[in-house]
Each structure stands twice: as structure tokens, then as C-alpha cells.
C-alpha positions as CSV (number, residue, x, y, z in Angstrom):
1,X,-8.3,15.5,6.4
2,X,-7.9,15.9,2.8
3,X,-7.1,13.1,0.7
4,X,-4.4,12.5,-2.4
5,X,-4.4,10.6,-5.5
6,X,-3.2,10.5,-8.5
7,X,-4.6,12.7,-9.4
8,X,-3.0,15.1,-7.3
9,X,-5.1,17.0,-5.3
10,X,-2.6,19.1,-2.6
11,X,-3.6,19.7,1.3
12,X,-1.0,21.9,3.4
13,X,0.1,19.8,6.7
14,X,-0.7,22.2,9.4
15,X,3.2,20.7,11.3
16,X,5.9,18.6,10.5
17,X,4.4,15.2,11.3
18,X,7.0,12.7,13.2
19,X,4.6,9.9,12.8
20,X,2.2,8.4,10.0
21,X,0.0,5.9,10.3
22,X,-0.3,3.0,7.4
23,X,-4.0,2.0,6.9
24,X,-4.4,-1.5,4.9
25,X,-2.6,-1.5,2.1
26,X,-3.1,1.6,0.1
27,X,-3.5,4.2,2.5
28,X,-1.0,6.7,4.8
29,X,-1.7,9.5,6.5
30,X,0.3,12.1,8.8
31,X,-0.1,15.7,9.7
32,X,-3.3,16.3,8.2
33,X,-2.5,14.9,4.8
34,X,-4.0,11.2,3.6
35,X,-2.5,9.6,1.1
36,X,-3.9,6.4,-1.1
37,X,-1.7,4.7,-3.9
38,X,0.2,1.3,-4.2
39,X,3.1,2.5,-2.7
40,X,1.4,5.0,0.5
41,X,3.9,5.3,2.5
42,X,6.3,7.0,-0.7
43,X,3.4,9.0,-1.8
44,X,3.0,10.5,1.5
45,X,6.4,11.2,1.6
46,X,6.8,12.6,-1.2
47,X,3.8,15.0,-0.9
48,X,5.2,15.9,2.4
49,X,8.4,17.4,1.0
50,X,6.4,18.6,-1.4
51,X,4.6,21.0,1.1
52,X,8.0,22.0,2.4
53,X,8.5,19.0,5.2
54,X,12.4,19.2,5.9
55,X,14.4,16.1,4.4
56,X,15.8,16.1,7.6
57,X,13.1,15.3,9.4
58,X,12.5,11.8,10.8
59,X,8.5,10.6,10.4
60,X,8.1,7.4,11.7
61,X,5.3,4.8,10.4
62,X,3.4,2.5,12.2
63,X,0.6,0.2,11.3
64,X,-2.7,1.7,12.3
65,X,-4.3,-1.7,13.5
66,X,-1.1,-2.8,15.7
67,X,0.6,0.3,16.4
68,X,4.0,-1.1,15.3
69,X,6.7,1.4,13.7
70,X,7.9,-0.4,10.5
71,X,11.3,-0.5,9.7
72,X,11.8,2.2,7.1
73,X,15.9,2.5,6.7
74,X,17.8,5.0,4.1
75,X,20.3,4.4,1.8
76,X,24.1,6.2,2.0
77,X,22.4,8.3,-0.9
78,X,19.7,9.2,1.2
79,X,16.6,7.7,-0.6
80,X,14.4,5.0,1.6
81,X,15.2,1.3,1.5
């Protein structure tokens, strides 16, 4: 699994992931992309659209330790809440 920053470094997903998996407080990952930041979850998501995930795909998030989906809702305008 390859790992993003700041600093940017890119990995393609090999599929559209439907679920990530938040680790602590810094770290997502999903579909073969890891991403570490203060805001992971947004990062990942970010990078995934970035590697040509569809907006219109759903990816849900869960926390890796209690396998719980967090509530991630979107705004009428279509950015996450």
C-alpha cells in the first residue's frame, strides 16, 4: 500500500473502494491508497477523485479498531459535512 502526504506522492487504487478504514487520528486508507494528514478522511478523498474515483460513488468509513461506519453526510451543494 502506498502512502500519501503532503508532500504528495500518488498511488493508482486498483477499484473504486466502497469502504475506508480510519486508523487513529491521522490515517485513512481504501483501495490500496493510505492517506496520513489532520484531516484523513478529506485527503483520501480527495486523492481518490483525484485518481479518477466517480463523485458519485459512495465510500463508506469506519473506524478500524471498532468497525463502526461514521456518519459522513453531504451538503445540498455536494461537499461533505
Amino acid at each position: 500500500m502506498r502512502t500519501l502526504s503532503h508532500s504528495g506522492v500518488q498511488a493508482t487504487p486498483r477499484r473504486q473502494p466502497d469502504r475506508a478504514e480510519l486508523v487513529g487520528e491521522d490515517t485513512c486508507s481504501a483501495g490500496g491508497i493510505s492517506a496520513r494528514s489532520s484531516t484523513p478522511v478529506l485527503t483520501l478523498c480527495r486523492e481518490l477523485l483525484a485518481q479518477g474515483m466517480s463523485s458519485d460513488q459512495a465510500v463508506e468509513v469506519y473506524i478500524a479498531a471498532v468497525g463502526t461506519a461514521l456518519p459522513i453526510e453531504q451538503k445540498p451543494a455536494g461537499g461533505p459535512q
